[in-house]
C-alpha positions as CSV (number, residue, x, y, z in Angstrom):
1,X,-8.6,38.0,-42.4
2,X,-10.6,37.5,-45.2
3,X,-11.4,33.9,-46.7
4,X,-8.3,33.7,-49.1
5,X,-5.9,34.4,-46.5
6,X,-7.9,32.3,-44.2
7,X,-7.6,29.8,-46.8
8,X,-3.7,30.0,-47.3
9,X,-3.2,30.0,-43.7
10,X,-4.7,26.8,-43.4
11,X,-3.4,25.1,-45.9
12,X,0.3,26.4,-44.4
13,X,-0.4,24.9,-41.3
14,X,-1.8,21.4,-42.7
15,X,1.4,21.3,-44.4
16,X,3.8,22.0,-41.3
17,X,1.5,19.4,-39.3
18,X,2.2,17.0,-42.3
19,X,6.3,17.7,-42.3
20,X,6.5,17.0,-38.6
21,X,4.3,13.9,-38.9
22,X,7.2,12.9,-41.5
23,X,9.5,12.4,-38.5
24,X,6.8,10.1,-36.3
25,X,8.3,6.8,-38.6
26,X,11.8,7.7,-37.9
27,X,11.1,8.1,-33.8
28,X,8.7,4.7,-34.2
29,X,12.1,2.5,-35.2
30,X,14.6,4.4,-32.8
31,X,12.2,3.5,-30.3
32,X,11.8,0.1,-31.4
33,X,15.2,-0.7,-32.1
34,X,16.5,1.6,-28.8
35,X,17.7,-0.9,-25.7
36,X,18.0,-3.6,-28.1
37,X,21.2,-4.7,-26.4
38,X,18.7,-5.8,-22.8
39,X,19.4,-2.4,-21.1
40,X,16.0,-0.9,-20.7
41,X,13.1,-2.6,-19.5
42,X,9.5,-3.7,-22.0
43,X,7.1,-6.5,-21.4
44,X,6.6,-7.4,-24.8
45,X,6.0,-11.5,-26.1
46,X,3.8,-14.5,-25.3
47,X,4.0,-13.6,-21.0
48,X,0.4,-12.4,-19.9
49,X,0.6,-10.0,-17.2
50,X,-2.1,-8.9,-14.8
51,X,-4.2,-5.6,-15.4
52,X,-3.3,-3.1,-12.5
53,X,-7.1,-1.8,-13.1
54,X,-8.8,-5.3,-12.5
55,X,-6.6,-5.3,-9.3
56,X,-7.8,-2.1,-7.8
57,X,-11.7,-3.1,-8.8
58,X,-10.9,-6.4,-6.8
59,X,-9.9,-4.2,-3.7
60,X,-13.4,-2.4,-3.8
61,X,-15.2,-5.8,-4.1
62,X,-13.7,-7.4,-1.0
63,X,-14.4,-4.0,0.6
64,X,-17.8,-4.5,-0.2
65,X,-17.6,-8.1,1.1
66,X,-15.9,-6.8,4.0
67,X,-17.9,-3.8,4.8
68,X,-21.1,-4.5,3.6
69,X,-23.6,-1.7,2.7
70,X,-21.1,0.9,3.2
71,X,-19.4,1.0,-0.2
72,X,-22.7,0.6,-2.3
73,X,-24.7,3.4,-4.4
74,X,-28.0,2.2,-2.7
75,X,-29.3,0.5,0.5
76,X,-28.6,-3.1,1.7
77,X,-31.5,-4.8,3.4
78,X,-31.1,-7.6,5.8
79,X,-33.8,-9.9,3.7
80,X,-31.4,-9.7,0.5
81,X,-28.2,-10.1,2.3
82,X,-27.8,-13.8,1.0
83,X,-28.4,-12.5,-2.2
84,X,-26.4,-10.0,-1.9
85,X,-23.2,-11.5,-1.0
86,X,-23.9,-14.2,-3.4
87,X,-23.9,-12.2,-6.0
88,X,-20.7,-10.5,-5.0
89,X,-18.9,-13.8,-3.9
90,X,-19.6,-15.3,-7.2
91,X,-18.0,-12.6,-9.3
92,X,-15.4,-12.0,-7.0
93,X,-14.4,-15.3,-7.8
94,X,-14.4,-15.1,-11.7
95,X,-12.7,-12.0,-11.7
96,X,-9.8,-12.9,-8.9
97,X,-9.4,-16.0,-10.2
98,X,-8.6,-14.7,-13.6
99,X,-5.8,-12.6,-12.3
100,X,-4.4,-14.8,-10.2
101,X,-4.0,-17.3,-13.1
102,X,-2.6,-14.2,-15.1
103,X,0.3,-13.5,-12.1
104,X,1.5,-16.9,-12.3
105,X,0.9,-17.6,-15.7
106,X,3.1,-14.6,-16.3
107,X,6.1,-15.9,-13.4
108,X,6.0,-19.5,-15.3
109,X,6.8,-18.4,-18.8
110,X,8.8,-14.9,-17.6
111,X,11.3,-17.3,-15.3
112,X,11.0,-20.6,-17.5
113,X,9.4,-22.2,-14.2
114,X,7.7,-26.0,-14.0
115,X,4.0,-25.9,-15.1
116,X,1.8,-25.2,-12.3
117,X,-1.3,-25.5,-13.7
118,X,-2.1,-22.0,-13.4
119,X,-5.7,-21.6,-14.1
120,X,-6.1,-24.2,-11.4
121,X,-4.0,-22.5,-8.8
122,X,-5.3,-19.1,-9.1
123,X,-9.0,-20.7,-8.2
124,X,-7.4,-22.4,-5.5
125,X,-5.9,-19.8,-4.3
126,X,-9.2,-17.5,-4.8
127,X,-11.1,-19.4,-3.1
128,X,-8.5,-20.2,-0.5
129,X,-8.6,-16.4,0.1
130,X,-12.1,-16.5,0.1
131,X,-13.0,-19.3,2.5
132,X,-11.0,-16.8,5.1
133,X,-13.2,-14.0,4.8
134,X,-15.2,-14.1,7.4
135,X,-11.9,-14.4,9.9
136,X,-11.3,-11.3,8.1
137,X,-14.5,-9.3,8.8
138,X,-13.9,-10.4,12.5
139,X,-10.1,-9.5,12.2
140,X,-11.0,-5.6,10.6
141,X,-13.6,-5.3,13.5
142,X,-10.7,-5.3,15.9
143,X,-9.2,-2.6,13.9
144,X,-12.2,-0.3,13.5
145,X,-12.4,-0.1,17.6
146,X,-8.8,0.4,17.9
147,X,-9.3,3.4,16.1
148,X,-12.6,4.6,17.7
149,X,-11.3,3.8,21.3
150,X,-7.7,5.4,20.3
151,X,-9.5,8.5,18.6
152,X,-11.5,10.9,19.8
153,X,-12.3,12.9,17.2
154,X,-13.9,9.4,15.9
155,X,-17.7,10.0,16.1
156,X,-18.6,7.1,15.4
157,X,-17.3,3.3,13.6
158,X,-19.4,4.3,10.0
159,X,-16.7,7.8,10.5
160,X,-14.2,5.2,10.7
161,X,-15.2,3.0,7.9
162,X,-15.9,5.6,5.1
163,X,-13.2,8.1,5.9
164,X,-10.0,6.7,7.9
165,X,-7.1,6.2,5.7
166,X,-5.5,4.2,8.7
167,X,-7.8,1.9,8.5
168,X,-8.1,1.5,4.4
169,X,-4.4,0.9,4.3
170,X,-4.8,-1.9,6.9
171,X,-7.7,-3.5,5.4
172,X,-6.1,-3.6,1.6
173,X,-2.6,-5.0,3.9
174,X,-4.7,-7.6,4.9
175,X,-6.2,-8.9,1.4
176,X,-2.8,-8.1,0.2
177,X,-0.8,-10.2,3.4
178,X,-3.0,-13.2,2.5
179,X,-2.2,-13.4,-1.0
180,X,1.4,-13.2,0.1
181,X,1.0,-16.2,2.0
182,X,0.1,-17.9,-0.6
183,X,3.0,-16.5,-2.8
184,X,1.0,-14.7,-5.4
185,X,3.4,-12.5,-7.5
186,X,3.0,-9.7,-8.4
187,X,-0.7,-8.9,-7.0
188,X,0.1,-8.0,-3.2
189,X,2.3,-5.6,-4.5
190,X,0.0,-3.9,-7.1
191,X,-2.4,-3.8,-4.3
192,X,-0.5,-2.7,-1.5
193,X,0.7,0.5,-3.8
194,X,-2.9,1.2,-4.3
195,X,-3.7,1.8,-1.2
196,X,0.2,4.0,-0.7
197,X,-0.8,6.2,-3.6
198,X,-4.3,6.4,-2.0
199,X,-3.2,7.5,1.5
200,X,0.7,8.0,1.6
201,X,0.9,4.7,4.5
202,X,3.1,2.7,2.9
203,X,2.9,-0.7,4.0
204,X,4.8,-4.1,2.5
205,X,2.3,-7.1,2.2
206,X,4.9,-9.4,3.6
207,X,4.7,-7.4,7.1
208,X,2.9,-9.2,10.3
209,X,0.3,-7.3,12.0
210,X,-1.5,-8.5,14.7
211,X,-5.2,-7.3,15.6
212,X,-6.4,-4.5,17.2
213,X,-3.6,-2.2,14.9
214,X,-4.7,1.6,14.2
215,X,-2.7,3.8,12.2
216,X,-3.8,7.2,13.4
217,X,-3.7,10.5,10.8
218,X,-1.2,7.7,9.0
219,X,0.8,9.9,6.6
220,X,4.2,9.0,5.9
221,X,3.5,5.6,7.5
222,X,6.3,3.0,6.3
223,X,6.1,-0.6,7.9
224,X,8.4,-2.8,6.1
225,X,8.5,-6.5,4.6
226,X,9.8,-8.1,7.1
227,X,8.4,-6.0,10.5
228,X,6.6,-8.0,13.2
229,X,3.6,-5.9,14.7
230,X,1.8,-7.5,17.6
231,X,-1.9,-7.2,19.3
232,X,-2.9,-3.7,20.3
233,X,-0.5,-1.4,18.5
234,X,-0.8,2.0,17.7
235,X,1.2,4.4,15.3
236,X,0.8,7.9,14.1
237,X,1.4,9.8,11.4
238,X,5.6,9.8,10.0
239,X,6.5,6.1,11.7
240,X,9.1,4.1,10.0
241,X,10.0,0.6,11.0
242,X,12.6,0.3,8.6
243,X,16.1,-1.7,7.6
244,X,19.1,-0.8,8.5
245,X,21.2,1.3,5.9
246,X,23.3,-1.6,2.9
247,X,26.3,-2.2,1.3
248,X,25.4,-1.6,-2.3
249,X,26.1,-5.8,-3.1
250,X,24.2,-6.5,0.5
251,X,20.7,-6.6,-1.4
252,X,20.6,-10.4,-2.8
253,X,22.1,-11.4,0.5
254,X,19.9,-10.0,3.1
255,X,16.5,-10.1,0.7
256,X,15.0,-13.0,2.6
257,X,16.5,-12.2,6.2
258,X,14.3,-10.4,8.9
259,X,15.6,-6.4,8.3
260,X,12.4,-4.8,9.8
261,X,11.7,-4.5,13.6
262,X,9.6,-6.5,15.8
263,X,6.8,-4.7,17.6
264,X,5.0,-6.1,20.8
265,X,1.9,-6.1,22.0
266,X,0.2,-2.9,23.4
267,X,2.9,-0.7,22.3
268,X,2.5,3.3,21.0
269,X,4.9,5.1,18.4
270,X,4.4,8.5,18.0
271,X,5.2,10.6,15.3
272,X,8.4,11.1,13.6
273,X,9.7,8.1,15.3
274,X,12.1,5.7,13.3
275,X,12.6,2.7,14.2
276,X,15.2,0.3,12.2
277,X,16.8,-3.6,12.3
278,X,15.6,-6.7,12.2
279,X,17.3,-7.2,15.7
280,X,15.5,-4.1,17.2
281,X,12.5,-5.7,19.3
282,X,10.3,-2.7,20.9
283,X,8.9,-4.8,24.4
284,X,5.4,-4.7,25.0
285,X,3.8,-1.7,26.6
286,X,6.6,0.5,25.6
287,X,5.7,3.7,24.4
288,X,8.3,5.3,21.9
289,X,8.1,9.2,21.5
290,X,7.8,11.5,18.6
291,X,11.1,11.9,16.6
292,X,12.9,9.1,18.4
293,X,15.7,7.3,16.4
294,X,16.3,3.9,17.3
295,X,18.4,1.0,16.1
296,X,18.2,-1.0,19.1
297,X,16.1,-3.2,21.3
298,X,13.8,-1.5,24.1
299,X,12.8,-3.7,27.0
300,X,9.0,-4.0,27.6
301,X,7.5,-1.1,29.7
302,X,9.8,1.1,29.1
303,X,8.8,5.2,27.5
304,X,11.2,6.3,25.1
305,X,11.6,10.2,24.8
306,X,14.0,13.3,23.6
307,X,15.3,15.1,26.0
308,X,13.5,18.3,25.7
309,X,15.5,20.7,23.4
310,X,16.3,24.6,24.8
311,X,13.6,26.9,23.2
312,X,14.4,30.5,22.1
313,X,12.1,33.2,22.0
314,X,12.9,36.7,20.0
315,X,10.8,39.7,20.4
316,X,11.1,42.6,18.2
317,X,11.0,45.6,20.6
318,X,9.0,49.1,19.2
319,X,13.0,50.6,18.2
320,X,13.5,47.7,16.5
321,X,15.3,45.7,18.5
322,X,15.9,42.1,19.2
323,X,15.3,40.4,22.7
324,X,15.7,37.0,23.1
325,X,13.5,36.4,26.2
């Protein structure tokens, strides 16, 4: 092509480019004037609204309150530890704090609620969450030897720490179940989700989980809001402790009833197994088997299994052949 036709052939294509760009202002005010009758959903006007990325980057700085030295790009020493979690502490605070204001700043002025002083309560409630960090370090070490004493591939508790996304989904559940306490919108969920897309364990802040609680392998994990989990539990991978199936108008009823089983102490689900109702209690000790359905209660010490299905075997013989053996 020589430089004329290159030339032409440019100036065609800066042309078409410029006719389609001709339709962008007609698609701008269908969009803008699309839904205007409330049936599709925006978050536009004066509500602030939390930023999903500040929330993630507030789960890796209680991780590294929580863990310390393991989630750092250099070495912790023991005779800058003060400093160290000062520095951390202190802008853990500033940042938290912020969103926490912005969550119910944004449920105040979205739902026309009475002035709570916002900025004030999200400090409060910071530092509130704060104040029980320590309980949590001692709460996570219970989970870490759950998982090396239920595990033996674990080689060691930094294996655990770095790697297991049993025990990441339990830690952000934790942060996340505090804040849920309190009655943070919006933030236990945002967190919560981080930690599902992360590993695919799927677990509501508003569940109760006692210590000692290791998720093992851990995906397809779904522990609902309102499950009760006691001391000592172990799951593996596929576990639901789910509701019971609803009546399409059965939502706004049952939304703050217990739907979500209760879960002793000392008690081991394997995989598969589906456990559903807030009136299911699984008794301490019990040991529920892979693939189990259950919608009812189990008394403590008792094993739940499948009876064992029939196997077939089929050989193909050298004439071609089929033998079921």
């Amino acid at each position: 092509m020589n430089k004329k036709h290159a030339f032409d052939h440019c100036k065609t294509e800066i042309a078409a480019e410029m006719l389609f760009k001709e339709e962008v202002p007609k698609i701008v005010e269908k969009l803008a004037g699309s839904c205007s009758n409330g049936a599709c959903f925006d978050h536009v006007g004066p509500e602030p609204i939390p930023s999903k990325e500040a929330v993630m980057d507030i789960v890796d700085r209680v991780r590294r309150l929580l863990y310390p030295g393991y989630f750092l790009k250099g070495r912790l020493e023991k005779f800058n530890l003060d400093y160290y979690f000062g520095q951390e502490a202190t802008e853990l605070f500033e940042i938290m704090s912020e969103q926490m204001a912005l969550a119910l700043r944004h449920d105040c002025i979205r739902h026309d609620l009475p002035c709570v002083h916002c900025e004030e309560a999200g400090q409060r409630a910071t530092i509130n969450f704060m104040r029980d960090l320590p309980s949590l370090r001692l709460m996570l070490a219970t989970d870490v030897r759950a998982a090396y004493q239920g595990d033996p591939a674990a080689k060691s508790f930094d294996e655990i720490i770095f790697s297991y996304p049993g025990l990441f989904a339990v830690t952000v559940h934790r942060i996340a179940h505090h804040l849920w306490e309190q009655q943070i919108p919006l933030i236990p969920r945002i967190i919560t989700e981080y930690a599902h897309s992360v590993t695919g364990i799927d677990i509501h802040p508003g569940a109760h989980i006692g210590e000692s609680f290791f998720i093992d392998h851990g995906t397809g994990v779904v522990i609902g809001e309102t499950s009760e989990i006691g001391d000592r539990v172990r799951l593996y991978q596929g576990v639901t402790l789910g509701a019971l199936s609803l009546p399409r108008d059965a939502g706004e009823q049952l939304r703050d009833k217990k739907r979500h089983p209760t879960i002793e102490d000392d008690v081991i689900i394997y995989s598969g197994a589906t456990i559903l109702g807030g009136n299911t209690v699984i008794g301490a000790r019990s040991i529920i088997g892979g693939n189990v359905w259950l919608t009812e209660s189990v008394p403590p010490d008792t094993r739940v299994i499948l009876k064992k299905p029939e196997l077939i075997h089929i050989r193909q013989t050298a004439n071609g052949e089929r033998a079921v053996v």
